[in-house]
C-alpha positions as CSV (number, residue, x, y, z in Angstrom):
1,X,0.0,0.0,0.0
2,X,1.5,3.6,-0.5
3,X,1.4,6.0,1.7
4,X,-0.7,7.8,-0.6
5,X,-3.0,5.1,-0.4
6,X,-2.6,4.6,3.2
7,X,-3.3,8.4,4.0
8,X,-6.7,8.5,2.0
9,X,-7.6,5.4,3.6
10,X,-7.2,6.9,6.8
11,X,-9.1,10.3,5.8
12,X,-12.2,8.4,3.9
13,X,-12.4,5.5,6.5
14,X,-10.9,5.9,9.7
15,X,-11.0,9.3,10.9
16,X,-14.8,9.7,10.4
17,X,-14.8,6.8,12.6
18,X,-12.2,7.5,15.1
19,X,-14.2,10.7,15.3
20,X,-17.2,9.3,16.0
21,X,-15.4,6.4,18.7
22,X,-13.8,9.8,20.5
23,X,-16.9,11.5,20.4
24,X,-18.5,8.5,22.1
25,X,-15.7,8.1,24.8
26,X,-15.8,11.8,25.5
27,X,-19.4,11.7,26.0
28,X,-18.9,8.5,28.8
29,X,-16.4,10.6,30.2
30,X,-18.2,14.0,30.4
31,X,-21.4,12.3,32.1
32,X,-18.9,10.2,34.7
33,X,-19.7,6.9,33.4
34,X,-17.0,4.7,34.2
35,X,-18.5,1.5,32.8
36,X,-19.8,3.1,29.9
37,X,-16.2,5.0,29.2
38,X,-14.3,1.5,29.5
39,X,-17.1,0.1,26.7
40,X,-16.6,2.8,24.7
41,X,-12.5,2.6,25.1
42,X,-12.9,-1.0,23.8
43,X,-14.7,-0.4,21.2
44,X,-12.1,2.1,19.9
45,X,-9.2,-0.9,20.9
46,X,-11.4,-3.3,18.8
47,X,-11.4,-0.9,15.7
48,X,-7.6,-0.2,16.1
49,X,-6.8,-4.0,15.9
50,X,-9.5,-4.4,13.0
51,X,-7.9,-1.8,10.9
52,X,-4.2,-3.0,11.6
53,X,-5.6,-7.0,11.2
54,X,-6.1,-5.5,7.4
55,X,-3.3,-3.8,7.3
56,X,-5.0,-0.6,7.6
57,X,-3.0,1.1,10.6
58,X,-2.0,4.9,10.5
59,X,0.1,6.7,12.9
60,X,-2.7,9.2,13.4
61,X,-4.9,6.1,14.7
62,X,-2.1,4.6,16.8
63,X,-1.6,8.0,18.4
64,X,-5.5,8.3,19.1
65,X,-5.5,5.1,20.6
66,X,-2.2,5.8,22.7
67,X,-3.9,9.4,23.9
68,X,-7.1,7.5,25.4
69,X,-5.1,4.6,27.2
70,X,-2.5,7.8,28.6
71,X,-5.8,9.2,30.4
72,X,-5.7,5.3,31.9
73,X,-2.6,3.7,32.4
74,X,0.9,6.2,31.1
75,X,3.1,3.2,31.2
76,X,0.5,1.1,28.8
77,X,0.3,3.8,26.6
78,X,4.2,4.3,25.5
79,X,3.8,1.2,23.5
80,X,1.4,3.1,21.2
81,X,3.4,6.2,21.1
82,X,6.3,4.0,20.2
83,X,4.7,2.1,17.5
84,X,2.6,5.7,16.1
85,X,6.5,7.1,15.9
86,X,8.0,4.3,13.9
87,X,4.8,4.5,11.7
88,X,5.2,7.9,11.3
89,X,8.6,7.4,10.0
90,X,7.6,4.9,7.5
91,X,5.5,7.8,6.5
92,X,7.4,10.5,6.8
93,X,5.1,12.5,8.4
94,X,5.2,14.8,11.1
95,X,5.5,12.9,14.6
96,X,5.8,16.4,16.8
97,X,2.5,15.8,18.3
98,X,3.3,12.2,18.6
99,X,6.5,13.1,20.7
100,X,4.3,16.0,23.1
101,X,2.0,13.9,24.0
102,X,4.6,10.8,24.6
103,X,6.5,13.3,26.8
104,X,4.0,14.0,29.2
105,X,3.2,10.0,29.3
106,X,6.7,9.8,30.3
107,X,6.6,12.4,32.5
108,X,3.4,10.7,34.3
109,X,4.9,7.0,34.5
110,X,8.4,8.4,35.9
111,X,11.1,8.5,32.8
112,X,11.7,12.1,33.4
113,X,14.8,11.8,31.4
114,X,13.1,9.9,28.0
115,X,10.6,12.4,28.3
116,X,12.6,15.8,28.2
117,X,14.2,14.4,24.9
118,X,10.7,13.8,23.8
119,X,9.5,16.9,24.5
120,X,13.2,18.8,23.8
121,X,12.2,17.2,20.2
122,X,8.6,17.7,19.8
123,X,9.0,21.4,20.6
124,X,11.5,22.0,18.2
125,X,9.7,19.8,15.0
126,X,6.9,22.3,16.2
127,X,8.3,25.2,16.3
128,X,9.9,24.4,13.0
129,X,6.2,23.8,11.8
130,X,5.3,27.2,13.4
131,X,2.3,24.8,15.1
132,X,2.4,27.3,18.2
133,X,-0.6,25.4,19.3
134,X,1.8,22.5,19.9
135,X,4.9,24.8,21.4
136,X,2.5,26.5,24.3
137,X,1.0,22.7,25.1
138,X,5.2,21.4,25.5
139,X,6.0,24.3,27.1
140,X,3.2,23.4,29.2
141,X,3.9,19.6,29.9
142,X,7.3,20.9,30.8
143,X,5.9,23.9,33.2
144,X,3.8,21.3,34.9
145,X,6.4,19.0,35.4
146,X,9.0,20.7,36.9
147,X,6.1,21.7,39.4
148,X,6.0,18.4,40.8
């Protein structure tokens, strides 16, 4: 599959219904649902290992996934961050937000030094983007860290 390919995959099938999954979890989550938040989470871990059972995975997806197990369990989610970088890679597409949001995983689960590279990185592949969005929310992580 080419990236091409791969990328309009992603934009025609997956995002409408990662949006849709998010939307769900976010829902569960606003209302204080527990039980209903974990269904919904699963459902979104079922899609994810649907899509890469086809050989549909994205790093976009893999980072979505990683970002909802982070508000769970930090440690379980670096495996996602890890594998959403190395797709992004394959891609060559921007992994700056990959590497924020990893960083403050890292932060959370105790790697204090992984996770200042992380974000040391992220900022800078941000900055380069001019994303400022993405260069307030590491200066952020890093702000908050260094307050604990």
């Amino acid at each position: 599959m080419t990236t091409e390919d791969r990328n309009q995959h992603f934009f025609d099938v997956i995002n409408p219904e990662l949006s849709r999954l998010a939307g769900r979890i976010c829902e569960a989550s606003a209302i204080d649902d527990r039980v209903v938040e974990q269904s919904r989470y699963k459902d979104l871990l079922t899609f994810y290992e649907e899509q890469v059972a086809e050989g549909f995975w994205h790093p976009s997806l893999t980072e979505s996934l990683a970002d909802f197990t982070a508000s769970r369990d930090a440690q379980a989610s670096l495996h996602y961050y890890r594998l959403a970088l190395e797709q992004a890679r394959e891609l060559e597409s921007d992994s700056y937000t990959i590497l924020i949001a990893m960083a403050e995983a890292l932060f959370e689960a105790g790697h204090r030094e992984q996770a200042e590279a992380c974000l040391r990185d992220g900022r800078a592949a941000a900055l380069q983007q001019e994303d400022y969005k993405y260069v307030q929310e590491a200066d952020n992580i890093l702000r908050d860290a260094s307050a604990s």
